[in-house]
C-alpha positions, 0 to 999 in steps of 0.5 A: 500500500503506498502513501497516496493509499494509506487508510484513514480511519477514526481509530488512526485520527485518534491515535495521531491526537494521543500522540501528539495533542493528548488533551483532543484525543477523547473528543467524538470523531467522525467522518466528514462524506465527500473529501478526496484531496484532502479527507475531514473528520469531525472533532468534538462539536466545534472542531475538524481534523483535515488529513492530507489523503490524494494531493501529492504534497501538503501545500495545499494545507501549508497554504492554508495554516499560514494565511487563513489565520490573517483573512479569517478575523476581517470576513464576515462569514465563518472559515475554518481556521486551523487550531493545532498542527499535525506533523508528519509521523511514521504513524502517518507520513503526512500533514494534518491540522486540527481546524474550526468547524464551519456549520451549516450544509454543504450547497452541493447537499442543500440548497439555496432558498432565501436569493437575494440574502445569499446574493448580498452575503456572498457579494459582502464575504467577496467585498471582505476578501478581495483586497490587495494581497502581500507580495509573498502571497501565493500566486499561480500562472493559470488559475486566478489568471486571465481565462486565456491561460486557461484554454487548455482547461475548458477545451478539455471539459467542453469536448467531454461534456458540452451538450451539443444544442448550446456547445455554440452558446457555450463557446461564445461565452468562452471566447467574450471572457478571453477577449475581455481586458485583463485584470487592471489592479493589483493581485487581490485575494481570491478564494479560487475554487468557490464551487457548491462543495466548499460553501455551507448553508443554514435557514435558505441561505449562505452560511459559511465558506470553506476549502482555501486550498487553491487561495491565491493572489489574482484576478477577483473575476475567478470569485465573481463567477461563482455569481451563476455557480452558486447562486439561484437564477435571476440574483447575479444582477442583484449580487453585482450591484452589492458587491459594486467593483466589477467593471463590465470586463470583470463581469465578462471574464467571470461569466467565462469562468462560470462557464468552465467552471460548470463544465467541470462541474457537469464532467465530475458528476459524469465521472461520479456516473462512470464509478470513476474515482472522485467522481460526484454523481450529484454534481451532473445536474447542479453542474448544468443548471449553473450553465443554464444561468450563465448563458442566461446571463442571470 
């Protein structure tokens, strides 16, 4: 069994707390469904061990011990934020952190019933976010780049799932987003990867935001996108005019981004049919309903 195989069990967690955070090891600990390159498990009622399972290296989790604990106390919306550092051992050759638990449900298994209130949170939490970001903030080359970095991306996921009758529409879309000015400010924080598995929601509404793995210094169009990825038909509008700092590029270079986001979306819930590792069969549907609102506009 190699090192990306290791099972991760209850009994494994706790073992890692007794040895290194004794005074956590008697808390209740539970498995958290849904993760894949990294696997959560509850902890007591307020906390959440994060184990490092299918990503190749832990910096995805580094990322996330150093910065989230500067973000978290100036957002208006809970993030996790990690309490006490798991080191790799020969019990466990990897990373894990002991964090805060978000409440609420993940949107991917709940859903959004109160529009204008998620609008107006999500545009504040991004409002919150999107400052300028230090110089030794992460950074990437594609992700949080300009759409045009990005071709490679949505020709994979448009040839594997764009359905035929709006492949043009779809193309379009792509093609204004590439086109669109580039980001004119300086690199500002973004969270990078908001799609309806890293937000949480309680009483119709967004509750939480979770999973800064992918967080980089970059263009805020990459976070504005999820304005047709998350949120109900017909409250993009409404989320814009809150969040008030996208210029009419920006809204076309994330409504690009939507769109290669909900292809994604749709190919994962294809692999999830297929019985394909990491695949999330539930993510099919949320997947074309995000691109029906993208090529809507609304």
């Amino acid at each position: 069994m190699t090192d990306t195989e290791i099972e991760i069990t209850a009994d494994l967690v706790r073992d890692l707390l007794q040895e290194q955070h004794p005074d956590l090891a008697e808390l209740a600990i539970r498995e958290v469904a849904g993760g894949w390159g990294n696997q959560m498990w509850r902890l007591g009622d307020k906390l959440a061990v994060r184990m490092q399972r299918m990503d190749p290296t832990p910096e995805l989790q580094l990322k996330e011990r150093r910065w989230l604990p500067v973000l978290a106390p100036r957002l208006p919306l809970p993030v996790p934020t990690p309490v006490r550092l798991g080191e790799p051992s020969e019990r466990f050759p990897k990373h894990w952190t002991v964090m805060t638990w978000v409440p609420g449900e993940p949107l991917d298994h709940g859903s959004i019933s109160r529009g204008a209130h998620a609008a107006d949170t999500l545009a504040g939490f991004l409002q919150a976010l999107h400052v300028e970001a230090p110089a030794e903030a992460p950074i990437a080359t594609d992700h949080g780049a300009h759409p045009r970095n990005c071709t490679d991306a949505f020709e994979n996921f448009f040839q594997a799932v764009a359905p035929d009758d709006i492949a043009a529409d779809i193309r379009a879309v792509w093609d204004d987003a590439v086109a669109a000015h580039a980001w004119q400010g300086p690199p500002v924080w973004v969270h990078g990867d908001l799609h309806p598995a890293n937000v949480v929601v309680s009483d119709g509404t967004l509750s939480g935001i979770v999973d800064f793995g992918c967080m980089i210094a970059g263009d805020p169009a990459w976070d504005l996108a999820a304005a047709w990825v998350l949120l109900p038909a017909g409250t993009a509008s409404r989320f814009f005019n809150t969040y008030a700092h996208a210029d009419e590029t920006a809204i076309r270079r994330a409504r690009g981004l939507a769109a290669m986001k909900s292809l994604f979306l749709m190919l994962m819930g294809q692999n999830g049919d297929r019985g394909l590792p990491g695949g999330k069969p539930h993510w099919g549907p949320a997947g074309r309903a995000a691109l029906d609102r993208v090529l809507k506009g609304v």
